[in-house]
GUVOKOL-779098 format. One line per 5 residues: their letters; for each residue x, y, z of N, C-alpha, C, O. Coordinates in steps of 0.05 Angstrom, whole numbers. Layout:
N
a	X,Y,Z,X,Y,Z,X,Y,Z,X,Y,Z | ...;
# end
This chain:
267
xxxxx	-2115,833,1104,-2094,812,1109,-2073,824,1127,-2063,846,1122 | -2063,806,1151,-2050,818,1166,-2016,818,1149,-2010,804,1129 | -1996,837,1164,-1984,841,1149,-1951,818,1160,-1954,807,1181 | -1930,813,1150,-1917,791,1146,-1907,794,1180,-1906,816,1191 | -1901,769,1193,-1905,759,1214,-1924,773,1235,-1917,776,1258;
xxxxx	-1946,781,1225,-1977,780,1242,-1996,775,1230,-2017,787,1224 | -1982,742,1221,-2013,726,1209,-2030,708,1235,-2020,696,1254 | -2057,711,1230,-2071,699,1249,-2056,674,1263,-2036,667,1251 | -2060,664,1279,-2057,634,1298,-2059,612,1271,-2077,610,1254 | -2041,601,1272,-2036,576,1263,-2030,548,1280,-2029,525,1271;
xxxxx	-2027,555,1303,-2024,534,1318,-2046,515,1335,-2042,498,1351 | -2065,523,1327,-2090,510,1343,-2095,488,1323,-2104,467,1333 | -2092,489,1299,-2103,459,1281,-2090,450,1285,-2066,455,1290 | -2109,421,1284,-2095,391,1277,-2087,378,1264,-2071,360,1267 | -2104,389,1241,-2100,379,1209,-2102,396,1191,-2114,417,1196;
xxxxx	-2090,390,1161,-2088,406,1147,-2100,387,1126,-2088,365,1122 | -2132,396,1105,-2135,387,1083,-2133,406,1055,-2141,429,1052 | -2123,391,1039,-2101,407,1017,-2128,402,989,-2142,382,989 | -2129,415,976,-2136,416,945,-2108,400,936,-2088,408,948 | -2105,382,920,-2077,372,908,-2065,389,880,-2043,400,877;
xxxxx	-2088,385,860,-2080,400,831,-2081,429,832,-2102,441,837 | -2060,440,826,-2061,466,830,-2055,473,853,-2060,496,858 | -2046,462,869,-2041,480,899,-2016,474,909,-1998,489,916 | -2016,440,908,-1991,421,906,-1972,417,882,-1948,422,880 | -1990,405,861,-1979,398,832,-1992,419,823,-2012,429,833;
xxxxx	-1976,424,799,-1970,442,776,-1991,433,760,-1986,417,742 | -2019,444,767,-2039,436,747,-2041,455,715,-2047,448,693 | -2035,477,724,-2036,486,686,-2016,486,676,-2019,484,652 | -1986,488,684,-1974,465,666,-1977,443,654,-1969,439,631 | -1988,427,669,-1992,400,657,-2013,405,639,-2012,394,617;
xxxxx	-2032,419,645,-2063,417,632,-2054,442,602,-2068,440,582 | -2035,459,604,-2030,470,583,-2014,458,564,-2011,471,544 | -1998,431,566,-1979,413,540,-1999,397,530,-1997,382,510 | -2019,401,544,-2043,384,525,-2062,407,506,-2066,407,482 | -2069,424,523,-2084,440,495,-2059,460,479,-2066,469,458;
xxxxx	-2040,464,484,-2017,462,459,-2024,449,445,-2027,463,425 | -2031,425,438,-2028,402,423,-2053,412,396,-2052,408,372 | -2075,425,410,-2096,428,401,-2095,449,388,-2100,448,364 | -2087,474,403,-2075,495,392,-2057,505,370,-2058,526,358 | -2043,485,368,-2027,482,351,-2037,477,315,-2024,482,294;
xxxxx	-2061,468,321,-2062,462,296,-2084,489,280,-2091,490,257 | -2091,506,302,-2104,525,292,-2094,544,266,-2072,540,256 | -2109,562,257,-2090,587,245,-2088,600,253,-2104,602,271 | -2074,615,252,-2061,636,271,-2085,661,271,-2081,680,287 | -2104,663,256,-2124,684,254,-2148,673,283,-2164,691,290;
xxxxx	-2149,652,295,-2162,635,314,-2161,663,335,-2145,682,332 | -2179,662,352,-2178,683,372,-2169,657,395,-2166,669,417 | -2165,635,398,-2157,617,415,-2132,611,413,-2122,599,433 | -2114,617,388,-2087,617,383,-2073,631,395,-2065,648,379 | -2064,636,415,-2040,648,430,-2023,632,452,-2026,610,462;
xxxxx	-2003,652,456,-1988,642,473,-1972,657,491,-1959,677,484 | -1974,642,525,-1987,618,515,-2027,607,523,-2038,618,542 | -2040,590,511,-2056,582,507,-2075,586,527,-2092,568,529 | -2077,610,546,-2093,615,569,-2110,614,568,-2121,597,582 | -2132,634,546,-2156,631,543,-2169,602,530,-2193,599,532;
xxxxx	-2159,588,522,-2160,562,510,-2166,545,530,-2185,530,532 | -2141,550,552,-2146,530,575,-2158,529,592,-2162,511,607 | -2173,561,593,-2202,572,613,-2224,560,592,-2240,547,606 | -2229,559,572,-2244,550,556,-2257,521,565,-2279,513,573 | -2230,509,557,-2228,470,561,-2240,472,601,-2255,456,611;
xxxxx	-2224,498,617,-2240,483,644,-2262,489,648,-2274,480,667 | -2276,509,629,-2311,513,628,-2327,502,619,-2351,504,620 | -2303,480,599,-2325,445,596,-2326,432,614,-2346,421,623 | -2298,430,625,-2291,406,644,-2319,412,675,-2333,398,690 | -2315,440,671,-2334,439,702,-2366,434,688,-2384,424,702;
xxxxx	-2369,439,671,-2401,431,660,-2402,404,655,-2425,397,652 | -2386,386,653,-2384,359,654,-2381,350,676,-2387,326,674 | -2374,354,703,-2376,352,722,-2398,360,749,-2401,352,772 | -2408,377,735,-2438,382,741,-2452,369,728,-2465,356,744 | -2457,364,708,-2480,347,694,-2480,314,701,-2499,299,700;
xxxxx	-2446,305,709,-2439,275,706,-2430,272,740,-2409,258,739 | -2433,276,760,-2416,278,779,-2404,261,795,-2386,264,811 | -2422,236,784,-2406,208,787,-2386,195,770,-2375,174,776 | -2381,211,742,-2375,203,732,-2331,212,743,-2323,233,753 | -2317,191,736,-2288,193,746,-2272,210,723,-2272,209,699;
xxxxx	-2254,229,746,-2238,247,738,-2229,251,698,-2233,266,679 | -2217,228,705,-2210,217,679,-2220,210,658,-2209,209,636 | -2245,203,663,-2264,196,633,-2277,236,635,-2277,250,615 | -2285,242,655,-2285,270,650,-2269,293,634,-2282,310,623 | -2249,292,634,-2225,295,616,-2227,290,592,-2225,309,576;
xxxxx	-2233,262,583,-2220,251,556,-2254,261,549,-2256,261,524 | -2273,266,558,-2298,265,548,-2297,306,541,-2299,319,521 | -2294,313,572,-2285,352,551,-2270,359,537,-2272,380,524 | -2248,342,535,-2229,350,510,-2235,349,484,-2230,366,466 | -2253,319,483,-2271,313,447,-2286,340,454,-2275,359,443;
xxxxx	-2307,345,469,-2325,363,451,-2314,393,458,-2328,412,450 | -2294,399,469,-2269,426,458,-2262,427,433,-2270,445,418 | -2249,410,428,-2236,401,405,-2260,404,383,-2255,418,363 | -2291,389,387,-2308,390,370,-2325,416,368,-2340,422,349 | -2322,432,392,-2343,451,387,-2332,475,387,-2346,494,379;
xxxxx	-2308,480,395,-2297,508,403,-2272,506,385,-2262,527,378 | -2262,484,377,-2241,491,358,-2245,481,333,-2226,483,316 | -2269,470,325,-2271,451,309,-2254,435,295,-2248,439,271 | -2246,414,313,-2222,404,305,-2228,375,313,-2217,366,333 | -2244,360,299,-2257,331,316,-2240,313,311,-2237,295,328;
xxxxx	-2227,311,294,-2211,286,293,-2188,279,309,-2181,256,317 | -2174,307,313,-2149,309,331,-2160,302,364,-2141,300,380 | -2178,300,371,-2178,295,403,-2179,271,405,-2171,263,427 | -2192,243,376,-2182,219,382,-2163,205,390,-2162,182,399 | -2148,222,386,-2104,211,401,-2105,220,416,-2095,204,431;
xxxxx	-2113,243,432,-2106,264,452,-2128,250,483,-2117,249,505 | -2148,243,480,-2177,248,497,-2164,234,516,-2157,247,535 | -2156,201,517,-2152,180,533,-2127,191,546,-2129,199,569 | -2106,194,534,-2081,203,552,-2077,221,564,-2064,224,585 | -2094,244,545,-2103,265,574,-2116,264,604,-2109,272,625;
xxxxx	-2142,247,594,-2152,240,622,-2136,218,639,-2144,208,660 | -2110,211,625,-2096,203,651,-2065,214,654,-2045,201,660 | -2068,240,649,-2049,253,653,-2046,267,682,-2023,261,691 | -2057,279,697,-2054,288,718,-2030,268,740,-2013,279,755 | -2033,244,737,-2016,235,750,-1990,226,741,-1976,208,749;
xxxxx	-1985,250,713,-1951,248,704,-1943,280,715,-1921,287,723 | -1965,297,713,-1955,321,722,-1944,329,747,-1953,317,766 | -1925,346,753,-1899,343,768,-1909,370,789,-1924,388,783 | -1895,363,814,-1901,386,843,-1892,411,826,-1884,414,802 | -1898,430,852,-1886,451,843,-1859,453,859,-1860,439,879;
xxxxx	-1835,466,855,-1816,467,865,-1816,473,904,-1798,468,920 | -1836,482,907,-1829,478,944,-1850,461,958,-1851,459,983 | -1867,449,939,-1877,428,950,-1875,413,974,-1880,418,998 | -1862,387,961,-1848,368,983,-1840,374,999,-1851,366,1019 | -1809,398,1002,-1806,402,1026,-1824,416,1042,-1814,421,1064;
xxxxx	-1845,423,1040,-1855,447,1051,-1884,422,1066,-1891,423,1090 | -1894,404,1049,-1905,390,1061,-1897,367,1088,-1910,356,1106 | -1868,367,1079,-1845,348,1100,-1851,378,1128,-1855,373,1151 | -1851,398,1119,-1848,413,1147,-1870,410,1162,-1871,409,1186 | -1894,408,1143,-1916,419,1158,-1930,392,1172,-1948,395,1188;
xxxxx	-1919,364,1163,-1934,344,1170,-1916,336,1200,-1922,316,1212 | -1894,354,1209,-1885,362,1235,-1918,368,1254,-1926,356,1274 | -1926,384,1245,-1940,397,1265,-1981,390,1264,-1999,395,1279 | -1978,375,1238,-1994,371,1237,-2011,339,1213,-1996,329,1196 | -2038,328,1216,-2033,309,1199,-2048,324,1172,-2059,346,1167;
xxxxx	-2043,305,1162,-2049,321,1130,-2069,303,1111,-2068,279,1114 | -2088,315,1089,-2101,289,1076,-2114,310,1056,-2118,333,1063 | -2120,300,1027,-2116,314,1005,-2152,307,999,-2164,288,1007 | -2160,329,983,-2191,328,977,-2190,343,949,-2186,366,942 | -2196,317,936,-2190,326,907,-2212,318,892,-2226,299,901;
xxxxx	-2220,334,862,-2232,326,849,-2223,310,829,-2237,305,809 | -2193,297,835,-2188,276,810,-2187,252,817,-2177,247,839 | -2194,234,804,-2203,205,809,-2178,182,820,-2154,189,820 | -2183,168,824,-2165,148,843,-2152,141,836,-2138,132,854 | -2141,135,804,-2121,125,793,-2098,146,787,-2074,141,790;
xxxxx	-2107,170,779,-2084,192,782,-2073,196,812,-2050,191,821 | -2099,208,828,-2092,216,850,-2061,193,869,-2043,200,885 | -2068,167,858,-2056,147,870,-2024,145,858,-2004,136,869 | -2027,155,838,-1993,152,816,-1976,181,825,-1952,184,828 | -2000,205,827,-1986,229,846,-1975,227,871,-1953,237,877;
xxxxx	-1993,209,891,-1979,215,919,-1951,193,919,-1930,196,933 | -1959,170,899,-1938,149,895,-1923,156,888,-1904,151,902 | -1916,173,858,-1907,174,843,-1889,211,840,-1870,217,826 | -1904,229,859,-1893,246,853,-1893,262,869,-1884,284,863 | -1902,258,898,-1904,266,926,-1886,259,939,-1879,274,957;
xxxxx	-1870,229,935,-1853,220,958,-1836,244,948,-1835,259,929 | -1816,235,979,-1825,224,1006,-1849,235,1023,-1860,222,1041 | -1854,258,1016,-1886,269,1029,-1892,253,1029,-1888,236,1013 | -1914,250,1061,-1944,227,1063,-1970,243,1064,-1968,268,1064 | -1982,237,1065,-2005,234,1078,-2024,214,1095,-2024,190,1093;
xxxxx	-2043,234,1114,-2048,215,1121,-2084,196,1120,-2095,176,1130 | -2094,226,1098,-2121,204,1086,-2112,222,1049,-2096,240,1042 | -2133,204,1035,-2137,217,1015,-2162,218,1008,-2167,196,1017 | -2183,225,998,-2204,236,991,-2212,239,964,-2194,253,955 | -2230,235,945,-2226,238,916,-2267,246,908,-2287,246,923;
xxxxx	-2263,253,882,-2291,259,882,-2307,229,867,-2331,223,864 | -2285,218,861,-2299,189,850,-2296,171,875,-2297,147,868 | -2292,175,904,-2303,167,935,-2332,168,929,-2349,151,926 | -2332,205,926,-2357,225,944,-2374,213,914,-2390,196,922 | -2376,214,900,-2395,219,881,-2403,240,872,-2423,238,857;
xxxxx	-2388,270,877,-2394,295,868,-2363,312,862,-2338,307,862 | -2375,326,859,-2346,345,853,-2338,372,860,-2351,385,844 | -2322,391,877,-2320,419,886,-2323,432,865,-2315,429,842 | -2337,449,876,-2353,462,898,-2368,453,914,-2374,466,933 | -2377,430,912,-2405,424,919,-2403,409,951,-2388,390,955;
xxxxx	-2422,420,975,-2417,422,1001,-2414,382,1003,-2396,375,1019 | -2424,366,994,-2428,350,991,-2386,334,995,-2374,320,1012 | -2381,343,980,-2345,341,983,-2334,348,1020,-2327,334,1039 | -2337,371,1015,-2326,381,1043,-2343,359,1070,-2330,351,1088 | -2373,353,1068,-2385,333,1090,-2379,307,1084,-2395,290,1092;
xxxxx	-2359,301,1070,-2352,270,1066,-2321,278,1081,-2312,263,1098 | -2311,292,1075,-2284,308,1085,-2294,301,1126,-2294,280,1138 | -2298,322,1135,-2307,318,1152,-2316,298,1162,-2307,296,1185 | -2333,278,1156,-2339,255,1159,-2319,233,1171,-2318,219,1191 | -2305,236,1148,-2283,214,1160,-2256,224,1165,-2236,210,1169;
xxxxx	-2259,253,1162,-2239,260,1182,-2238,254,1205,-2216,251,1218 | -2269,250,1219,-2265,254,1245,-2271,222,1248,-2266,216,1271 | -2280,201,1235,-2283,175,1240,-2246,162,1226,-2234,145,1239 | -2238,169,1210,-2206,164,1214,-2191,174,1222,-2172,159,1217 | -2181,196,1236,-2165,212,1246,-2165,223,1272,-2146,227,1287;
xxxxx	-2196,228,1276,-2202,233,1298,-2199,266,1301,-2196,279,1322 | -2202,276,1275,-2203,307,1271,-2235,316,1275,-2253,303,1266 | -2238,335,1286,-2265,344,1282,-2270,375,1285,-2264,391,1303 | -2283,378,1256,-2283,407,1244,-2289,422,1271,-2274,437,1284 | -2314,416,1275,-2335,426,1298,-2320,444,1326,-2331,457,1343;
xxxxx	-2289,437,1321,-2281,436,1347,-2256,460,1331,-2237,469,1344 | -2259,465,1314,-2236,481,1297,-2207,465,1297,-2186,474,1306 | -2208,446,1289,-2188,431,1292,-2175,431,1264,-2151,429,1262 | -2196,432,1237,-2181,432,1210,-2186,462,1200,-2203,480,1205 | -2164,459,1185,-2156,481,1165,-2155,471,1129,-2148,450,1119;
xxxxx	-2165,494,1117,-2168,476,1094,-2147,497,1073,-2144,521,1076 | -2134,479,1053,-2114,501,1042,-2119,493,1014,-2127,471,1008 | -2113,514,996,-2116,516,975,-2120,541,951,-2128,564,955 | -2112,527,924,-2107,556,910,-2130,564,898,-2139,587,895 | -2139,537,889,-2176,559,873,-2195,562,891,-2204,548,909;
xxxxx	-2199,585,883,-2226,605,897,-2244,601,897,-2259,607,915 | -2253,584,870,-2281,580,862,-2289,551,866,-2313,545,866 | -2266,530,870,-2280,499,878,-2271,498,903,-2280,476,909 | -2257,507,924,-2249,517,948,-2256,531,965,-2270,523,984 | -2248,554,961,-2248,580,980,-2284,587,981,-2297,589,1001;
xxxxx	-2293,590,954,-2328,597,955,-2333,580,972,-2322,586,994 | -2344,561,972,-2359,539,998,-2340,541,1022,-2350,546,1044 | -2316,538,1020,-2306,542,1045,-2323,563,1062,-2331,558,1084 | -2326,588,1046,-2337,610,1064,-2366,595,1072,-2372,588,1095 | -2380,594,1054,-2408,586,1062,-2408,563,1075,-2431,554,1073;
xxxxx	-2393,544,1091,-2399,529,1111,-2379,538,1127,-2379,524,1147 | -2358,561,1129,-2355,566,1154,-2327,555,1157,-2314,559,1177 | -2322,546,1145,-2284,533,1143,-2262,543,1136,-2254,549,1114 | -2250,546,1160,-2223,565,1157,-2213,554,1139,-2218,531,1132 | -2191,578,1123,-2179,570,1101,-2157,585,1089,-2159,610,1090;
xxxxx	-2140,575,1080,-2110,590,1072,-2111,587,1035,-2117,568,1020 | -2102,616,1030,-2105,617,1006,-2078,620,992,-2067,642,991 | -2067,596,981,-2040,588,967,-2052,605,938,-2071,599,923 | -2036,628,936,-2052,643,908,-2031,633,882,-2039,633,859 | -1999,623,890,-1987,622,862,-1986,643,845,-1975,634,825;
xxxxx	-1992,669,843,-1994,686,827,-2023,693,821,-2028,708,803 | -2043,680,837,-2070,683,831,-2083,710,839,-2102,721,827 | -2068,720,862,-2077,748,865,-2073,773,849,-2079,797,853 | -2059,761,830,-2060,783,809,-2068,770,776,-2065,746,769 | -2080,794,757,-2100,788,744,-2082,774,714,-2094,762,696;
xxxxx	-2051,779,715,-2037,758,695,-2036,735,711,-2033,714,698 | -2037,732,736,-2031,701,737,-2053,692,756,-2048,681,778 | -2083,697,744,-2105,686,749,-2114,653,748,-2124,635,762 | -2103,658,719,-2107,627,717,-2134,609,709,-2147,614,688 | -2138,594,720,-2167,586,728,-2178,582,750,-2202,578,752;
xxxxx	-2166,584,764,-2177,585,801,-2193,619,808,-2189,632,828 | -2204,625,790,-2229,642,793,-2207,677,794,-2183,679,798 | -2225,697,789,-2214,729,792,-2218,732,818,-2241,734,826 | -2194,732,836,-2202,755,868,-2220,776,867,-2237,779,884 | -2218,790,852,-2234,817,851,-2259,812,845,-2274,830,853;
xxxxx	-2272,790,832,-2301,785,828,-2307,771,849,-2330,774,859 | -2286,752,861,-2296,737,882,-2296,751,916,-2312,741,932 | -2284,766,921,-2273,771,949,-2287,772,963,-2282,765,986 | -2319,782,954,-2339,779,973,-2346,754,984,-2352,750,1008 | -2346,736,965,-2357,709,962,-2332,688,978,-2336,665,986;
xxxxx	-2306,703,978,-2294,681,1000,-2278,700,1020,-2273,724,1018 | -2271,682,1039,-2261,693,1075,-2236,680,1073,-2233,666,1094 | -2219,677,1060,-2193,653,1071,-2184,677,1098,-2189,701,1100 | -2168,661,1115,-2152,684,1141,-2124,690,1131,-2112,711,1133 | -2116,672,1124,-2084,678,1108,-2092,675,1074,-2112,668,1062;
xxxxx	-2065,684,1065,-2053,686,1042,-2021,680,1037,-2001,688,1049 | -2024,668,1021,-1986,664,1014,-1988,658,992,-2008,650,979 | -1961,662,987,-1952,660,950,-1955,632,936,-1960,626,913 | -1948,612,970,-1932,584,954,-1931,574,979,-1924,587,999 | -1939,545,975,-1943,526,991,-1918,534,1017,-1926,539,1040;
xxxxx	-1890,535,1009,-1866,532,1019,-1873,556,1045,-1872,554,1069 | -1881,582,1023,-1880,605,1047,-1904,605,1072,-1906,617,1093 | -1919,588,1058,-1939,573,1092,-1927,555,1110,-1930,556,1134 | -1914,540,1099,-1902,522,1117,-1880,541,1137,-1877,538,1161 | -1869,555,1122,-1846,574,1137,-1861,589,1164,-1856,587,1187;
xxxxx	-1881,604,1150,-1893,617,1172,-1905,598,1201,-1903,602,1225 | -1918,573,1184,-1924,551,1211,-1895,544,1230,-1897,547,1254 | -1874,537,1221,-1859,537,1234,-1851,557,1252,-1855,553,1276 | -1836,587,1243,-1840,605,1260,-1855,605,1277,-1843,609,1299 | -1884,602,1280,-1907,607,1292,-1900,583,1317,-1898,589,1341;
xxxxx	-1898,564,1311,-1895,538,1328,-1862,540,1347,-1855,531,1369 | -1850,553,1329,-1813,559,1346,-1826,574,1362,-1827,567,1385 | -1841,601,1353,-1851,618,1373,-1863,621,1399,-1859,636,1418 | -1883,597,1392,-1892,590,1422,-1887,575,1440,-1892,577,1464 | -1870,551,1425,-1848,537,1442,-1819,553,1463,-1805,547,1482;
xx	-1821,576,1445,-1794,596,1450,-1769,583,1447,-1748,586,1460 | -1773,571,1434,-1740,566,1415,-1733,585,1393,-1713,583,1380;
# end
């Protein structure tokens, strides 16, 4: 990784497509006040009882992605309320408590809140470039987030896996991406025109490498092994992905694009 102001060229894209949960919004926040809930009712002898609730919440996303592989048409949100029952039923044994919990969970993502340099940081960058989000959460969250918790940020497509009918990783996402990037926007990968940004490694950055798509890696604390998270271990993965940059936080990409763009303007 080059070192702070000799990061690769940023000025040749056109567009920028974003992962939203977790990269933008504060996805294990939000996704951790719900298995609290679950957590909570354990005993404290539980090897899933701690805090806070990390391994719990890597747990719940190693249903969520096996339900999304098995169902992949199936939408964000019934995905959710459907891994939370059998968490709750199989790993915590706790079946009755996910009947209150299952439904409001799977439409929680679109109460969960940016992260603090978000917005502005997306206000900088949609200066220089257009922007459009490729997510695996379904249309009714994704729609209450950009409405509801993005303004004034725009964008200018949005993308969902209940569009595509599959879910990231899967190359199938990224060629619907492409697709109408370049039939609505008039972006086209082919020509290195997009950049793809985002914090997990493993529904992101992995395929990114294997089809060849530049990519910026918003780590949040992911490059180190307390604030891993769920967006996959660097150290298991590094072989398996190429991003060209790295930054901490959405904000300190945008900073560097700017510089980069004052720079060659020479202002």
């Amino acid at each position: 990784m080059a070192s702070e102001n000799k990061y690769p060229d940023l000025t040749g894209f056109k567009a920028l497509s974003f992962d939203c949960y977790g990269t933008i919004i504060d996805w294990e926040t939000g996704y951790l006040s719900t298995v609290r809930l679950l957590t909570a009712q354990l005993p404290d002898s539980h090897p899933l009882k701690t805090e806070p609730p990390l391994e719990a919440m890597r747990r719940l996303n190693e249903v969520t992605n096996a339900f999304e592989h098995a169902q992949p048409t199936l939408p964000y949100n019934e995905i959710l309320a459907e891994s939370i029952t059998a968490f709750a039923r199989d790993d915590l044994q706790l079946p009755g408590l996910s009947d209150s919990i299952a439904e409001p969970f799977g439409n929680s993502p679109g109460t969960w809140i940016a992260f603090p340099d978000s917005i502005a940081a997306l206000q900088k960058l949609r200066k220089y470039y257009k922007l459009a989000i490729l997510s695996n959460v379904d249309n009714r969250n994704i729609q209450a987030t950009v409405e509801q918790r993005l303004t004034p940020a725009r964008f200018d497509a949005v993308y969902t896996a209940q569009d595509i009918g599959s879910y990231k990783p899967s190359h199938r996402n990224f060629e619907y991406l492409f697709e109408h990037l370049r039939s609505d926007l008039g972006v086209d990968r082919d020509k290195n025109e997009l950049l793809h940004v985002a914090r997990s490694l493993t529904a992101d950055h992995v395929p990114a490498k294997e089809i060849g798509l530049p990519s910026v890696w918003i780590s949040r604390g992911g490059d180190t092994a307390k604030g891993r998270g769920v967006g996959g271990d660097y150290e298991k993965l590094k072989d398996k992905v190429a991003f060209g940059w790295r930054f901490d936080t959405l904000g300190d990409f945008a900073d560097e694009v700017e510089r980069q763009f004052a720079a060659k303007s020479g202002s």
